[in-house]
GUKE-401166 format. One record per residue: residue number from 0; y, z, x of N, C-alpha, C in turn. Coordinates in pm, whole numbers, always signed. Atoms other than C-alpha are relative to their C-alpha. Layout:
<NUM, <Y, Z, X>, <Y, Z, X>, <Y, Z, X>> ...
//
This chain:
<0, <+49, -135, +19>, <+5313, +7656, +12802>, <+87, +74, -102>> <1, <-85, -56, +131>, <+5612, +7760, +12605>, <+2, -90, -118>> <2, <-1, +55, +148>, <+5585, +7551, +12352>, <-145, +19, -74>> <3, <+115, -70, +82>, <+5237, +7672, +12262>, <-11, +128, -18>> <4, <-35, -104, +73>, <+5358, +7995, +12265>, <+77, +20, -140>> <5, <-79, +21, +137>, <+5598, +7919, +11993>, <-84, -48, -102>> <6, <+86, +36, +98>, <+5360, +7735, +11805>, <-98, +136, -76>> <7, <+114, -115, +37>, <+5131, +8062, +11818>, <+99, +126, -39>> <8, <-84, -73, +2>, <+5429, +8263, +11739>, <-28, +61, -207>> <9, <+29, -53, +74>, <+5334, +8464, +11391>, <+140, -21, -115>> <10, <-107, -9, +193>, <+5514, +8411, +11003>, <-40, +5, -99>> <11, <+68, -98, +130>, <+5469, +8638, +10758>, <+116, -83, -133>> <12, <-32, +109, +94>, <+5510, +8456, +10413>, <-35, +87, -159>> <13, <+104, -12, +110>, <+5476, +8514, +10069>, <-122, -101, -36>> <14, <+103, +82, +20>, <+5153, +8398, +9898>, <+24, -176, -29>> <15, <-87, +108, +98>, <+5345, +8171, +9665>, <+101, -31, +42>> <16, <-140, -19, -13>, <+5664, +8014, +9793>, <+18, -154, -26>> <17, <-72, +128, +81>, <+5899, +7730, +9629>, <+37, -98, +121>> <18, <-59, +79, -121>, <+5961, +7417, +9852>, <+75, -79, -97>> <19, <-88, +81, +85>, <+6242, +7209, +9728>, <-28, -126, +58>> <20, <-11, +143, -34>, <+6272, +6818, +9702>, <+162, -21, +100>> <21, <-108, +21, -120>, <+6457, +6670, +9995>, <-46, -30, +118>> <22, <+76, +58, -170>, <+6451, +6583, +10356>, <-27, +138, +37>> <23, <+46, -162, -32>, <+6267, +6829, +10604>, <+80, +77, +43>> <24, <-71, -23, -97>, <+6528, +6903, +10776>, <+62, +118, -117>> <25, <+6, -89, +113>, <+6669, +7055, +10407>, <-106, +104, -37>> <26, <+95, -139, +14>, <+6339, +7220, +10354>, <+0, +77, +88>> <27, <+43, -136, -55>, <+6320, +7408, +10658>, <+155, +75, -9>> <28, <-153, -41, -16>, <+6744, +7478, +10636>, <-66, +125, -127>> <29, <+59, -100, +103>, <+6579, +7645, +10269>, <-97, +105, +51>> <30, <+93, -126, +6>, <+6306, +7850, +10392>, <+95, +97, +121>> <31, <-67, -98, -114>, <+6575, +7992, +10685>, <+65, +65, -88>> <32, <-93, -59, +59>, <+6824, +8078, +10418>, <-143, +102, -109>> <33, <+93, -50, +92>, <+6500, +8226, +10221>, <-73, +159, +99>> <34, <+17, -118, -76>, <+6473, +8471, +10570>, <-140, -23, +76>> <35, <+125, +65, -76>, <+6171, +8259, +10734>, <+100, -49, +163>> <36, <-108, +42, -137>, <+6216, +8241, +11120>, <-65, -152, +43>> <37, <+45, +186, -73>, <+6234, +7871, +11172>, <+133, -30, +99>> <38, <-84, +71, -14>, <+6446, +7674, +11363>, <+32, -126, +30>> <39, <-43, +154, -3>, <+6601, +7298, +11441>, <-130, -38, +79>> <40, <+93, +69, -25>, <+6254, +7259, +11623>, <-87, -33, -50>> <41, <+96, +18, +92>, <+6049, +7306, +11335>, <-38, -125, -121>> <42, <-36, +123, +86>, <+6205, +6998, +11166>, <-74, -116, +87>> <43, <+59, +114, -84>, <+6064, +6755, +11467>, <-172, +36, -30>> <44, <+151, -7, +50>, <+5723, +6948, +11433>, <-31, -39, -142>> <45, <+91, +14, +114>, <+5698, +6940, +11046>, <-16, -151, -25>> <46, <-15, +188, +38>, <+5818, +6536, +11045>, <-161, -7, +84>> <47, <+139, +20, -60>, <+5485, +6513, +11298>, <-109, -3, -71>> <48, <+93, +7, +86>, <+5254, +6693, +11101>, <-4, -80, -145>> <49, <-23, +67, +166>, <+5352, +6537, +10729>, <+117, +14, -75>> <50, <-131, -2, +70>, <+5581, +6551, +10457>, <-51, +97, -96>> <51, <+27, -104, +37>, <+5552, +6893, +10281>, <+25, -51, -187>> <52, <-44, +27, +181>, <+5500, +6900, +9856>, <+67, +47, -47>> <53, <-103, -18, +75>, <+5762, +6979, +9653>, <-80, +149, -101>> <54, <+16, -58, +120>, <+5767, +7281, +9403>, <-53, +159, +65>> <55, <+20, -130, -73>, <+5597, +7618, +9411>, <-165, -58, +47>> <56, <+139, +1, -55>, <+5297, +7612, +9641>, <-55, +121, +62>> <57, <+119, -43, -59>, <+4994, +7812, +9713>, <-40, +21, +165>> <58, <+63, -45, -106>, <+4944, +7943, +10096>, <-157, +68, -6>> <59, <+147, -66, -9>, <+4617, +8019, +10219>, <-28, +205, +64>> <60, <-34, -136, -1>, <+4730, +8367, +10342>, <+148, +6, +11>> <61, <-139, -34, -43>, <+5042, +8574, +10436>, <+70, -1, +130>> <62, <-46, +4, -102>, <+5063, +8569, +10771>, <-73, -151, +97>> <63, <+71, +117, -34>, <+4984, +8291, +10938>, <+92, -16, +180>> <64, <-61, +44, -88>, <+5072, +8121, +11303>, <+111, -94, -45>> <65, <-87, +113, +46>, <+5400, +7877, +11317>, <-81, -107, +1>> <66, <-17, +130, -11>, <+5206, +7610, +11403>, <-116, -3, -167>> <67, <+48, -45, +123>, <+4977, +7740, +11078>, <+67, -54, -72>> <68, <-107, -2, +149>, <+5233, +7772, +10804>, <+81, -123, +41>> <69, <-83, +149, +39>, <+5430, +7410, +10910>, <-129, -111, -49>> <70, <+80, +98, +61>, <+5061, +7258, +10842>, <+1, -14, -133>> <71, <+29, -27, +176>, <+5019, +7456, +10534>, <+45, -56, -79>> <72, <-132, +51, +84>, <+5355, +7342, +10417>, <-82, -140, -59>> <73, <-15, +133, +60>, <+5212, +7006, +10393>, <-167, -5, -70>> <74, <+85, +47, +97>, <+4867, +7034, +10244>, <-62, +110, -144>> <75, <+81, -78, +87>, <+4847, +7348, +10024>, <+64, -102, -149>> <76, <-50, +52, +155>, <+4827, +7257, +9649>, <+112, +104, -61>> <77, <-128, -89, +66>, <+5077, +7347, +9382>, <-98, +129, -91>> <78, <+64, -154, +58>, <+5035, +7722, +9249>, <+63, -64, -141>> <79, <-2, +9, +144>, <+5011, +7680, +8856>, <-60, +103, -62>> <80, <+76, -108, +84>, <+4913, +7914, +8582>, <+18, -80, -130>> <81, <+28, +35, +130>, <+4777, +7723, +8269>, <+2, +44, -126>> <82, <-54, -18, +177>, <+4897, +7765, +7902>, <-48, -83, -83>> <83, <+29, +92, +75>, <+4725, +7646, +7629>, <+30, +30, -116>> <84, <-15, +38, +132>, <+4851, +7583, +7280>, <-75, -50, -64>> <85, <+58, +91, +83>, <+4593, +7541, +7013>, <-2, -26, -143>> <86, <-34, +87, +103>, <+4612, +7302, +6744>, <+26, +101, -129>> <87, <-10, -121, +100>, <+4749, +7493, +6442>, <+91, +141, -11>> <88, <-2, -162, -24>, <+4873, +7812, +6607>, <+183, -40, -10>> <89, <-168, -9, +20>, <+5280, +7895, +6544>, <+19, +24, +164>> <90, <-75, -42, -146>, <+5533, +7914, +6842>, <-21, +167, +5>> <91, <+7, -153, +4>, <+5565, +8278, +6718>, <-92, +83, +99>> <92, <+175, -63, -80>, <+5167, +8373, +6900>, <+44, -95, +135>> <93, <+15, +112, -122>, <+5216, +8044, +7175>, <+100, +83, +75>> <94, <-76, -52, -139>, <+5554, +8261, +7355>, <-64, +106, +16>> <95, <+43, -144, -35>, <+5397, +8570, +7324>, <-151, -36, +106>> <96, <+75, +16, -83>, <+5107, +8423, +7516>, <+64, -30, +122>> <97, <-113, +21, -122>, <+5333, +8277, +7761>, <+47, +134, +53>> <98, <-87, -117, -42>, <+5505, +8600, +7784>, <-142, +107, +83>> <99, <+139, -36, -65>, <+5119, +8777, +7870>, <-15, -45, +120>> <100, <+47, +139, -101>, <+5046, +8466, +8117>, <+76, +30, +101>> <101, <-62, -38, -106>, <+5343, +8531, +8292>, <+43, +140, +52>> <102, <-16, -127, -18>, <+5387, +8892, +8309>, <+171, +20, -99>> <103, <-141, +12, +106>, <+5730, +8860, +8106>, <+45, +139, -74>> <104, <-4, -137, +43>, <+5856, +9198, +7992>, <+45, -27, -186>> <105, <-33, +37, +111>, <+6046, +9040, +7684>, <+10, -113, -89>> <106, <+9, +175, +72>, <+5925, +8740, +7447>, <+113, -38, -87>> <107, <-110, +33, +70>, <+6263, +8776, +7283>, <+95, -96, +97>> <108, <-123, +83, -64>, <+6459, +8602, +7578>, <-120, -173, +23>> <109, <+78, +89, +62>, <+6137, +8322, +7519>, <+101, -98, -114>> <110, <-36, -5, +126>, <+6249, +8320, +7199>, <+130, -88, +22>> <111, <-155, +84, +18>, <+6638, +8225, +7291>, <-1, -111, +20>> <112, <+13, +86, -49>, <+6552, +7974, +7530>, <-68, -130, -83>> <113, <+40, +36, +51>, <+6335, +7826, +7287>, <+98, -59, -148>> <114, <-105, +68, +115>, <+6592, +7792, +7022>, <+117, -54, +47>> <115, <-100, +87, -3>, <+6847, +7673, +7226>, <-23, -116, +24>> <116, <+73, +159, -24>, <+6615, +7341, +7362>, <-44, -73, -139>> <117, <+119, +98, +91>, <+6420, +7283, +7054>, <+87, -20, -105>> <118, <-17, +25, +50>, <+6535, +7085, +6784>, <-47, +84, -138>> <119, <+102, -45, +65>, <+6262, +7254, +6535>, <-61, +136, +6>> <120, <-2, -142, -28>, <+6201, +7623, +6481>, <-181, -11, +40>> <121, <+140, -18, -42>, <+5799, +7513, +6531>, <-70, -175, +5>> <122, <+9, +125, -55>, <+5591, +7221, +6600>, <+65, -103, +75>> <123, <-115, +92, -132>, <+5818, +7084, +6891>, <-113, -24, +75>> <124, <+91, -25, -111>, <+5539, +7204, +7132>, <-131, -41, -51>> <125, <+109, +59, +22>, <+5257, +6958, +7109>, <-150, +96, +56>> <126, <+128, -87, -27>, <+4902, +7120, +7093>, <-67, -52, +129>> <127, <+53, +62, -100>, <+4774, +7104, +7422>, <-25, +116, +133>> <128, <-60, -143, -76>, <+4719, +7295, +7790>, <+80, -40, +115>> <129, <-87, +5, -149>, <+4998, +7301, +8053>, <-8, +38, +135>> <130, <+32, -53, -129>, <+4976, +7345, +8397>, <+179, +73, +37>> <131, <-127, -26, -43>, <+5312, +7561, +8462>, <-2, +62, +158>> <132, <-28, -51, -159>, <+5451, +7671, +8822>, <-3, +153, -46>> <133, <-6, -171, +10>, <+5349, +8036, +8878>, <+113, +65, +30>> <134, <-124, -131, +6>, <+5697, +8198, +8957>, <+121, -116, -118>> <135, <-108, +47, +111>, <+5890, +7992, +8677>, <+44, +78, -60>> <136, <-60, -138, +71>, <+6121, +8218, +8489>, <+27, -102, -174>> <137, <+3, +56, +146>, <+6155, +8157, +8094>, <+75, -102, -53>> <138, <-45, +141, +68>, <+6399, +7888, +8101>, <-73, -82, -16>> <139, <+17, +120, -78>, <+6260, +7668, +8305>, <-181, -33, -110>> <140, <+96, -4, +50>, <+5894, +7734, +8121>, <+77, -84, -165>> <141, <-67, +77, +157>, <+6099, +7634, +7735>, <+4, -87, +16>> <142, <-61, +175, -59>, <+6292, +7362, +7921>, <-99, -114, -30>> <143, <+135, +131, -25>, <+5974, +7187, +8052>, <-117, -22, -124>> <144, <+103, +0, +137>, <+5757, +7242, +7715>, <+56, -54, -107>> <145, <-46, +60, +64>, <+5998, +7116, +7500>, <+49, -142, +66>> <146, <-31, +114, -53>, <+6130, +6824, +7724>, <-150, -107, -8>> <147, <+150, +73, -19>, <+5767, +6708, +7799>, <-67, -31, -133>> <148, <+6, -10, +77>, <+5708, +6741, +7453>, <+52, -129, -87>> <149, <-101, +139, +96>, <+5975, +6545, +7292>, <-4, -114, +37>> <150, <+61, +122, -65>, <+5882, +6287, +7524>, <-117, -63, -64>> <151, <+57, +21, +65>, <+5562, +6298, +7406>, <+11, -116, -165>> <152, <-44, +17, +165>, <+5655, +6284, +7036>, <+51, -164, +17>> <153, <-53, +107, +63>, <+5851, +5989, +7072>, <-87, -117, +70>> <154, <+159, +110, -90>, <+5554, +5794, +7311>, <-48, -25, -138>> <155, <+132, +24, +108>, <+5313, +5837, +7008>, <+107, -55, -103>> <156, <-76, +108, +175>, <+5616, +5743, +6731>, <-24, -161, +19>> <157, <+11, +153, -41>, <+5639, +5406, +6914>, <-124, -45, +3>> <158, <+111, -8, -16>, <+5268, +5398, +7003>, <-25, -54, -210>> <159, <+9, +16, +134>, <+5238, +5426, +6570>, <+65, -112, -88>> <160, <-100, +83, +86>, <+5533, +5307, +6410>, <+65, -105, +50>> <161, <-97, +115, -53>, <+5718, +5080, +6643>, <+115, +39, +40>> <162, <-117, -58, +6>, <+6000, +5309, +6601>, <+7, +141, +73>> <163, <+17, -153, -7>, <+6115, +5681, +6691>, <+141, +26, -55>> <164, <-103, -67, +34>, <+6376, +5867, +6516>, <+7, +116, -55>> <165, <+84, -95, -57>, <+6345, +6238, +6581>, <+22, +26, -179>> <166, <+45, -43, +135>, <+6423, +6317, +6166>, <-89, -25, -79>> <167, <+103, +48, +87>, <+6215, +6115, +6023>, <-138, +54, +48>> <168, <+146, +0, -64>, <+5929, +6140, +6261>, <-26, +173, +6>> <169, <+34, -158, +4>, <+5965, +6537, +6247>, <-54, +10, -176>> <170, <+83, -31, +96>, <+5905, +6498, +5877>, <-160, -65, -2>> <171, <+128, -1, -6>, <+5557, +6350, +5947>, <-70, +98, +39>> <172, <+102, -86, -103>, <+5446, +6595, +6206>, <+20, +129, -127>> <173, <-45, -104, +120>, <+5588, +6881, +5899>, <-152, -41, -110>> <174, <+118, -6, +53>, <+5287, +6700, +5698>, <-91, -16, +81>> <175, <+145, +4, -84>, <+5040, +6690, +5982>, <+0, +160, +37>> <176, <+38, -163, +3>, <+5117, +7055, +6045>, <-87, +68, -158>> <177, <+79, -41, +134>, <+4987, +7142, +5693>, <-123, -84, +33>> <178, <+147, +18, -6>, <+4666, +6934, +5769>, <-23, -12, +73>> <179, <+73, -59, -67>, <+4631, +7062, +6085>, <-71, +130, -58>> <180, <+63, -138, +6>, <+4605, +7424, +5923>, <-158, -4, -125>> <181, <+24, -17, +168>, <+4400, +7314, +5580>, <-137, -71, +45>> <182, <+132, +99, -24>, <+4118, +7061, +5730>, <-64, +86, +75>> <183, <+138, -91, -36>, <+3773, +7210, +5838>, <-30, -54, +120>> <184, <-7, +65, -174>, <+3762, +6925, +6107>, <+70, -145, +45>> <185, <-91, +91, -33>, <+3910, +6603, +6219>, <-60, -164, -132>> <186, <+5, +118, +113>, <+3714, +6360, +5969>, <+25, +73, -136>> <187, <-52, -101, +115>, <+3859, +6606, +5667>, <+148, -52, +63>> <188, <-101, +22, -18>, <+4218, +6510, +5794>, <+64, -96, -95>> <189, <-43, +136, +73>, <+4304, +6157, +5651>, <-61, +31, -220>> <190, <+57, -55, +115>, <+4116, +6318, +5337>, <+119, +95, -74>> <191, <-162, -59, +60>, <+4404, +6585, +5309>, <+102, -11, -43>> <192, <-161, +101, -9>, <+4692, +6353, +5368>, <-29, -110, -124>> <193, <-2, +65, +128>, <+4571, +6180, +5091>, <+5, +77, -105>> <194, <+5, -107, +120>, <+4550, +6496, +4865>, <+160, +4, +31>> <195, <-123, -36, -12>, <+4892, +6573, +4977>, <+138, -91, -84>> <196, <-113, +82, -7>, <+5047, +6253, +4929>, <-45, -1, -167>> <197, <+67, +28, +149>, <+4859, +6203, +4538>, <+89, +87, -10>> <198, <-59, -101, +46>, <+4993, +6562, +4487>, <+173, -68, -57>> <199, <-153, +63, -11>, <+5359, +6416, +4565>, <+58, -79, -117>> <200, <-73, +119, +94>, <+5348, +6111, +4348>, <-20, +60, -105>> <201, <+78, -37, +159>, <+5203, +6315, +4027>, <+140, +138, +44>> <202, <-113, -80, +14>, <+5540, +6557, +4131>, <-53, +166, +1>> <203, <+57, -143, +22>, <+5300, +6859, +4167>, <+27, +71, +113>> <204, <-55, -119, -111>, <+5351, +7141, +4411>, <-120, -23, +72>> <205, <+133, +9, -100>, <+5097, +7123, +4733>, <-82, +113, -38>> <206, <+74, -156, +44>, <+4980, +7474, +4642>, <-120, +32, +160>> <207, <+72, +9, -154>, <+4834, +7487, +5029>, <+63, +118, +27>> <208, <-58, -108, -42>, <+4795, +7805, +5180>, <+12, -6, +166>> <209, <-18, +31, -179>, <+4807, +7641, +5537>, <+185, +20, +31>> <210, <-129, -4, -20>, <+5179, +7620, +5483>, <+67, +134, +10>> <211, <-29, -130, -30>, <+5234, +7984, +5431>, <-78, +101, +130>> <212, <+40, -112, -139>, <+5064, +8108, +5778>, <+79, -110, +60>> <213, <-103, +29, -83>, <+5379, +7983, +5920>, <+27, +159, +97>> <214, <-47, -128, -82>, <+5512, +8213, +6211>, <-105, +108, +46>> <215, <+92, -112, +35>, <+5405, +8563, +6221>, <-120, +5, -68>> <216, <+137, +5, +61>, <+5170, +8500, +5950>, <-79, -118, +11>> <217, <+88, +89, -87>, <+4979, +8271, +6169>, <-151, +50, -75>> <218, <+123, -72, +32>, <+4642, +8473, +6078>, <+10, +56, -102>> <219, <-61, -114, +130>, <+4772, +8646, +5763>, <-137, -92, -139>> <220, <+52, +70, +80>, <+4501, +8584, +5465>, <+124, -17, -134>> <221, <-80, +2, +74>, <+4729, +8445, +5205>, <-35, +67, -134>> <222, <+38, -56, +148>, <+4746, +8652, +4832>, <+88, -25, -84>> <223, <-90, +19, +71>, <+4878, +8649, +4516>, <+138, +69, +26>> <224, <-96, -89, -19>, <+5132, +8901, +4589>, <+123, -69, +105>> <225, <-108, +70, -123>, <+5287, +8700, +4923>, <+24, -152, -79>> <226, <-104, +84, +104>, <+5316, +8394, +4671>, <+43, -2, -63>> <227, <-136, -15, +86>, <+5512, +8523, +4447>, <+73, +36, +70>> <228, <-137, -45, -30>, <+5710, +8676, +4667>, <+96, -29, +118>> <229, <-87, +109, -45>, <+5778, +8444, +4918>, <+72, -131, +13>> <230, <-129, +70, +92>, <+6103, +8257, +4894>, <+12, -90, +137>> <231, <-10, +86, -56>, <+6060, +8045, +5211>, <-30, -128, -21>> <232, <+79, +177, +47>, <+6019, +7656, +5210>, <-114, -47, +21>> <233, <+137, +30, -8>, <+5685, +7705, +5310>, <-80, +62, -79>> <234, <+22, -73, +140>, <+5613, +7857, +4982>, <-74, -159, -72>> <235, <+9, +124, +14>, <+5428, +7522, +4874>, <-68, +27, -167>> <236, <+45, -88, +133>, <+5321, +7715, +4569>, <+125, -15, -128>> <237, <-105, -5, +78>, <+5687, +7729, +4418>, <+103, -108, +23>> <238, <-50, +168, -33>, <+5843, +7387, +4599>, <-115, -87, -1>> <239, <+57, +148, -32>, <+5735, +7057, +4546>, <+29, -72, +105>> <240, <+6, +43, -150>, <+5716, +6850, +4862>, <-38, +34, +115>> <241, <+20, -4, -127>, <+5655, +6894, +5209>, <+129, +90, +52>> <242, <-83, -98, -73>, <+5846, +7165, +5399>, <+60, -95, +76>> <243, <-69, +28, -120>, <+6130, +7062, +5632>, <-59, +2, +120>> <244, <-20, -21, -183>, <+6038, +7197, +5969>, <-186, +54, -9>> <245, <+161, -30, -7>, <+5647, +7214, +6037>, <-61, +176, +30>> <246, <+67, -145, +17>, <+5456, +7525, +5975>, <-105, +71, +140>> <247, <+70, -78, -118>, <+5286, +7543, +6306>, <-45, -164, +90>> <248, <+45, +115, -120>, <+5134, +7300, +6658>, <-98, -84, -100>> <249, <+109, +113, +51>, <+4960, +6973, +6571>, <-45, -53, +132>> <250, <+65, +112, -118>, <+4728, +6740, +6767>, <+31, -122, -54>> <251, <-15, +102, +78>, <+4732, +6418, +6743>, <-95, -116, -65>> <252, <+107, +19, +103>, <+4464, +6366, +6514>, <+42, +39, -146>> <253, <-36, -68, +122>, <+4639, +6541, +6259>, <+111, -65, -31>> <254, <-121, +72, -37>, <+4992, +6327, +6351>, <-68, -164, -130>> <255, <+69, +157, +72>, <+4741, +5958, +6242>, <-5, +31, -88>> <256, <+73, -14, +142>, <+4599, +6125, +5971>, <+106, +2, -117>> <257, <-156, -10, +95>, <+4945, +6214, +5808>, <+30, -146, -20>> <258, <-24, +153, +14>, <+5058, +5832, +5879>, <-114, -76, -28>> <259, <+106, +87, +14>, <+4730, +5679, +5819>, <-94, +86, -114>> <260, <+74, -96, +70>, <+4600, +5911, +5501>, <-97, -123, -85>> <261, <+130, +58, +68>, <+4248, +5807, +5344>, <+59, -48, -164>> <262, <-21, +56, +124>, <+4268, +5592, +4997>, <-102, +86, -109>> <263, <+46, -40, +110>, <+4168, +5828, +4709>, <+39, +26, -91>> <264, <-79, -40, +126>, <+4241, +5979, +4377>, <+31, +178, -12>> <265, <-10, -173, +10>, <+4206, +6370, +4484>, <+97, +55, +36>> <266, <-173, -104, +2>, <+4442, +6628, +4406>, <-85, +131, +38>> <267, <+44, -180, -36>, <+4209, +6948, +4467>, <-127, -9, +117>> <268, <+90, -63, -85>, <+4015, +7098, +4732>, <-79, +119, +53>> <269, <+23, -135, -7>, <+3820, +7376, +4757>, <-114, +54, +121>> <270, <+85, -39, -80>, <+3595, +7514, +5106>, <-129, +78, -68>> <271, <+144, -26, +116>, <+3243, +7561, +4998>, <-39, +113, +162>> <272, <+61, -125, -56>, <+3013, +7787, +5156>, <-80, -39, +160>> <273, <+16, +89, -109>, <+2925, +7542, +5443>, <+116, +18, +169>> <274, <-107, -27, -62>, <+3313, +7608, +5591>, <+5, -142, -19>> <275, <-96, +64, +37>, <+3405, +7251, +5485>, <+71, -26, -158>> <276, <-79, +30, +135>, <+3530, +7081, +5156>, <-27, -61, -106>> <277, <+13, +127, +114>, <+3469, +6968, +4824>, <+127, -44, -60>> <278, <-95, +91, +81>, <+3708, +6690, +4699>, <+11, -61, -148>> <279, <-47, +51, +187>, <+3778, +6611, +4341>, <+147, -27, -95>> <280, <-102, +34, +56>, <+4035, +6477, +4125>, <+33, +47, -151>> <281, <+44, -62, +94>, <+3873, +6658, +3808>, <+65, +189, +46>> <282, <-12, -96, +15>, <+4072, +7003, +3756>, <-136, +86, -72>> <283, <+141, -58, +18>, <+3735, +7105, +3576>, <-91, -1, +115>> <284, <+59, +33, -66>, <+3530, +6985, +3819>, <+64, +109, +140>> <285, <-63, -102, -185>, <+3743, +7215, +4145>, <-18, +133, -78>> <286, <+61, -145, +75>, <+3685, +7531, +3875>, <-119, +8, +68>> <287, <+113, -18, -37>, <+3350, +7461, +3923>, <-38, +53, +163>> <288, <-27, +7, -149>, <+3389, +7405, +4292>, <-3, +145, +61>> <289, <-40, -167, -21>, <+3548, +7772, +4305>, <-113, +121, -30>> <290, <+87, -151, +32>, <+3299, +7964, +4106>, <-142, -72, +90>> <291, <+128, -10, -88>, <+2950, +7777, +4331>, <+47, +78, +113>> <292, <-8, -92, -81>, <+3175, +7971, +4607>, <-40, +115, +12>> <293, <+3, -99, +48>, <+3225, +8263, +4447>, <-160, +85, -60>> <294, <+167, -54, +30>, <+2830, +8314, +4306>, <-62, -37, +109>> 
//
């Protein structure tokens, strides 16, 4: 009789609460020190019912019975709040969404965390959507997006090349960021990376304005005025080559296409009135290109 009183004995909970990895006996020692009234009997009941999930989880309410909330423990799912990064877009817009997502007062301490994990001021964070733990605080959100990440990265180097070695293989993803931003759709990719690479061997400047909506100017229409007068390396207008550090998120469609670029002779490209591309290797011929836009 007393022990079904206890069972029916009432614990008020938050919605959301963190269970740590470990024995139960540790988890319930955590939710006592967390100000939950358990005690050394709740460890024989929860071993009974199951083995509780790890992380932050989802309750079905706040108050619940004991013998309630030691079930819950073991079958609610994990509480997540999904982040998605898409293909193209700078870190600059991706924390500030994060920072939205999570309620975050300041995307500048984002920001730190982010530069002290990542190798790469952009394209670290593979285009994609995350499932993050709803009370994560901004390390732990960087941490896991860049760790999971760089993982990534070096899966697909091996997956490709055979190899991974994070300099080299960051200068690929640096030209797959430029034809993530510049291609109309994914069979236009390997098409680019071949304009890019022609450009290279003929020593000409990319003249791509995908490279200058780096950062901030994620959305920015590029003009004459911002290429003359910007002096960054993603200025592809006034350097020859490929920028150092990638201009914004890639997929990895845009990753192959860089290592696997189409066999042609074109150096110019110009978006027709369709929203994709005409290709030519004829500087007369991309004039033309420009003014059927333009009329």
């Amino acid at each position: 009789m007393s022990l079904c009183f206890y069972l029916l004995i009432p614990i008020k909970s938050e919605k959301i609460i963190f269970i740590p990895k470990g024995s139960t006996k540790n988890i319930i020692t955590h939710l006592k020190d967390k100000g939950y009234r358990l005690s050394f009997l709740d460890v024989y009941f929860l071993k009974l019912i199951g083995k509780p999930q790890s992380g932050w989880i989802e309750l079905p309410k706040e108050t619940l019975s004991r013998a309630e909330f030691l079930y819950a423990l073991t079958i609610s799912k994990s509480a997540t709040t999904s982040v998605t990064l898409i293909p193209g877009e700078t870190n600059y817009f991706f924390l500030r969404t994060i920072a939205k997502k999570f309620n975050f007062d300041n995307v500048e301490k984002l920001k730190f965390y982010y530069d002290q994990y990542s190798p790469y001021a952009d394209g670290v964070i593979l285009a994609d959507t995350y499932n993050l733990p709803y009370h994560a605080d901004e390390e732990f959100i960087i941490q896991y997006l860049v760790n999971i990440s760089l993982k990534q990265h070096e899966k697909i180097a091996k997956e490709l090349l055979g190899y991974y070695d994070l300099e080299s293989w960051f200068k690929i993803v640096s030209k797959a960021s430029i034809i993530q931003k510049e291609a109309a759709n994914v069979s236009e990719m390997p098409i680019i990376s071949s304009v890019i690479d022609n450009r290279i061997k003929m020593n000409m400047p990319l003249q791509m304005d995908g490279s200058l909506n780096y950062g901030k100017y994620s959305h920015i229409k590029i003009t004459p005025d911002r290429i003359r007068n910007d002096t960054t390396e993603f200025n592809t207008y006034k350097y020859v080559g490929i920028p150092k550090t990638p201009c914004g998120s890639v997929s990895i469609d845009a990753i192959k296409a860089a290592i696997h670029p189409e066999i042609t002779n074109f150096l110019y490209f110009m978006r027709n009135k369709n929203g994709t591309h005409d290709f030519t290797h004829s500087y007369k011929r991309h004039l033309k290109n420009i003014n059927n836009v333009k009329n």
